[in-house]
TORFIVO-361702 format. One record per residue: residue in one letter; x negated, y, z negated of N, C-alpha, C in turn. Coordinates in steps of 0.02 Angstrom, whole numbers, plus 50000, padded with zeros to 5 digits. Each point is the difference from the previous one (the first is absolute). Layout:
<nodes>
aXYZXYZXYZ
...
</nodes>
This chain:
<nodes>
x494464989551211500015005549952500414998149939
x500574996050010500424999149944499774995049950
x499334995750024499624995249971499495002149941
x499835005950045499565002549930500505004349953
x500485005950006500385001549956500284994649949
x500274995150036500154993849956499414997349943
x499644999550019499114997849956499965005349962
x499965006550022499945005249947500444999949959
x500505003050016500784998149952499884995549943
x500054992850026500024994949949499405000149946
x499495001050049499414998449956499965007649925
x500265004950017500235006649927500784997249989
x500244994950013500514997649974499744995449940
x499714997050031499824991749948499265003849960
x499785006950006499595001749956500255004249933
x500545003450021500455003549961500334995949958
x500204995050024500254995649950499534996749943
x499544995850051499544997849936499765005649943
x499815006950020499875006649961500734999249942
x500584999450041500625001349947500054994449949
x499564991750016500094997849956499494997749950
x499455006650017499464998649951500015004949977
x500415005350002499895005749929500234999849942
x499795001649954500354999549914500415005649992
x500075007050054500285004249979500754997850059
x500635000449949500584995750039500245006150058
x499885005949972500125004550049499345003350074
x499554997249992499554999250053500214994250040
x500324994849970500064992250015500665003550073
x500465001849959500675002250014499765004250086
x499525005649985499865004350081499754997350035
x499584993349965499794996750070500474994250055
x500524998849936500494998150015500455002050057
x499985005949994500325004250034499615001050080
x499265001649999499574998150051500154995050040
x499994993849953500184991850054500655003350021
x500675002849979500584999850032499995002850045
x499655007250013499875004150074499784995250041
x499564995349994499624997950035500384995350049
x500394995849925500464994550046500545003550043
x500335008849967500345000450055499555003450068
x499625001550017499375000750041500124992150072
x500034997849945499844992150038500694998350039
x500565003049968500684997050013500125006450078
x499655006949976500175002450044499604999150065
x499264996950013499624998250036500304994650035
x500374996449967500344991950037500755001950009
x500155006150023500485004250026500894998949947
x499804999049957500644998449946499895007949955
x500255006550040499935007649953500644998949948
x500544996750007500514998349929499544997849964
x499704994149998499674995449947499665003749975
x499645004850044499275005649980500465005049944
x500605003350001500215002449960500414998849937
x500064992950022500354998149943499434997649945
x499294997550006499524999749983499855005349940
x500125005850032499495005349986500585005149950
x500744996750015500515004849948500154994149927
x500014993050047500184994749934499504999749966
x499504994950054499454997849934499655008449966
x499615003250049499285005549979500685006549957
x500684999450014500185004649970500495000549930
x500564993450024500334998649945499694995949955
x499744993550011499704994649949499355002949969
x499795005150031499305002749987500175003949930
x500415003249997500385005449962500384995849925
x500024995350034500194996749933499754997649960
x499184998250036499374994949996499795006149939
x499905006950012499795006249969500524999949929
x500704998450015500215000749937500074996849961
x499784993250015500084994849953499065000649968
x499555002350039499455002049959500045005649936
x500465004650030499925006749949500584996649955
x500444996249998500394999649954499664994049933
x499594995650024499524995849955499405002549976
x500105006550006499455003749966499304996849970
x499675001050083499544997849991499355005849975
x499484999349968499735004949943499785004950083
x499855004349973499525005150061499184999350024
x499944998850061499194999450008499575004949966
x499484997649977499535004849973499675005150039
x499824997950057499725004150054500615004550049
x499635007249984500515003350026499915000250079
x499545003350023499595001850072499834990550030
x500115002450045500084993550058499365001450048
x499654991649972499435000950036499924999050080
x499255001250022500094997950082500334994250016
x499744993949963500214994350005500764998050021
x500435005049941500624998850007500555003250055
x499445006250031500105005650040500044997350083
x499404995350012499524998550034500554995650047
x499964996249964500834993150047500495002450029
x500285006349939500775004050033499915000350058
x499225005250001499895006250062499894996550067
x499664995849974499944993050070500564998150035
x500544996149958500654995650015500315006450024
x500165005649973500345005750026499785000150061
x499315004150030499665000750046500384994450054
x499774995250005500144994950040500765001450005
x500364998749962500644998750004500425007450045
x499705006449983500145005650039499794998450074
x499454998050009499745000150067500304993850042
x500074994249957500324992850039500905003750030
x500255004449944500575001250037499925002250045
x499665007550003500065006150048499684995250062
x499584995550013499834998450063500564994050000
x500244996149970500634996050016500625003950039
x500115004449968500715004250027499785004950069
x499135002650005499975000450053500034993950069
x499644997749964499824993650066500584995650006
x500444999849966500564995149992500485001750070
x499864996150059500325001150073501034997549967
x500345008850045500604998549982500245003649932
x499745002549979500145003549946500445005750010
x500035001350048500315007450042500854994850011
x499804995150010500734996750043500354999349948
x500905000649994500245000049955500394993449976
x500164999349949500224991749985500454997850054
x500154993650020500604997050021500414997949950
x500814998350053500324999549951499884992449963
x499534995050050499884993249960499795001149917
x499765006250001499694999649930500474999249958
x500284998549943500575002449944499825006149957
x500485003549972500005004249961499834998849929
x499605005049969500264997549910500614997949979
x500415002850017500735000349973500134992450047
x499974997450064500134992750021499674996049952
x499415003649978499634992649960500174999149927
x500175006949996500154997849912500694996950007
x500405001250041500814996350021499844992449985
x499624996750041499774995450005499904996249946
x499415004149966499514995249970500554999749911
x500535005149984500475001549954500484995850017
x500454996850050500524995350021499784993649996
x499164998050038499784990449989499474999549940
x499765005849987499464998549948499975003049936
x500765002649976500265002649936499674997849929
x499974993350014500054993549940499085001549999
x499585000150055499235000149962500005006649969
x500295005150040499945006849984500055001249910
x500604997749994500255000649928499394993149945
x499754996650025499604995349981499445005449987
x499625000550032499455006150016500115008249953
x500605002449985500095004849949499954998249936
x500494992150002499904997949939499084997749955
x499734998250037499374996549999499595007849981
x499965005350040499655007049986500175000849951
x500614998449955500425003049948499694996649926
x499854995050021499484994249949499445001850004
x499855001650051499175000450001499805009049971
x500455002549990499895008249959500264997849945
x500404997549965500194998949944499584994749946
x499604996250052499534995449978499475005049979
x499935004250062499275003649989500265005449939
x500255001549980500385005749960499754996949918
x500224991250011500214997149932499044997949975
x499664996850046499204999949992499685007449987
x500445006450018499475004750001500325002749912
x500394999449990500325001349911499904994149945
x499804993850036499604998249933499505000049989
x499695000650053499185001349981499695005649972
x500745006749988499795004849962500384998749919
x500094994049990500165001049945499724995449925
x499835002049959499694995649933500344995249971
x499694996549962500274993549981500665000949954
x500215003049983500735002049982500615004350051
x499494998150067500715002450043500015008250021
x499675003349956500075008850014499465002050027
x500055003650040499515004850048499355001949943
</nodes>
């Protein structure tokens, strides 16, 4: 059973994505984006890692997603012409949704043990962030710094391309 959830899963994983990286609209690009991240945490929680599954679904689909949105609206990109959203664009959501509602609800049913409550082998958030803040400080701060370039980069490409050959908007 966990063979085909896995096949389903991946396969509106790696379709959502390719969808996210063939649209011209950056904020269609961005929800499907968001699609692949349910999906992968889907996958993390299927291969019994529910931390990974949430950290998935608050870091990448919630915080980076959110930023992904503001670094679009802040490079002011012009407005689509088309207001109303066709089947086409309708059509994928309702699908990947569909699936993705139903792959959980029969995962969390059928998932043997779900009733049993953690052991203490597992660690806590608070053990892991202890952890991973005391030996792995130095990538951590590597990794803020690097996000910190990569919005300020995107910030500095999205303000000159609005501006004329003398520099002013």
């Amino acid at each position: 059973m966990y063979g085909f959830f896995f096949y389903l899963i991946s396969a509106v994983v790696i379709g959502a994505t390719a969808i996210a990286i063939t649209r011209r609209n950056l904020v269609h690009a961005v929800v499907y984006l968001i699609v692949s991240y349910f999906g992968t945490a889907m996958l993390f929680y299927l291969f019994g890692a529910p931390l990974l599954a949430a950290l998935e679904i608050i870091i990448y689909a919630g915080a980076i997603m959110v930023l992904f949105l503001f670094v679009i609206m802040m490079i002011e990109i012009d407005a689509p012409e088309e207001v109303m959203f066709s089947l086409g664009q309708w059509l994928p959501a309702a699908v990947f949704g569909l699936i993705y509602v139903v792959a959980a609800i029969a995962m969390i049913v059928e998932t043997p043990g779900t009733e049993i409550s953690l052991s203490m082998l597992v660690a806590s958030p608070r053990q892991f962030a202890l952890y991973v803040f005391e030996h792995h400080w130095f990538l951590i701060e590597v990794i803020s710094i690097l996000l910190m370039v990569a919005l300020i980069g995107a910030l500095h490409l999205g303000k000159a391309k609005n501006r004329d050959a003398d520099g002013h908007r």
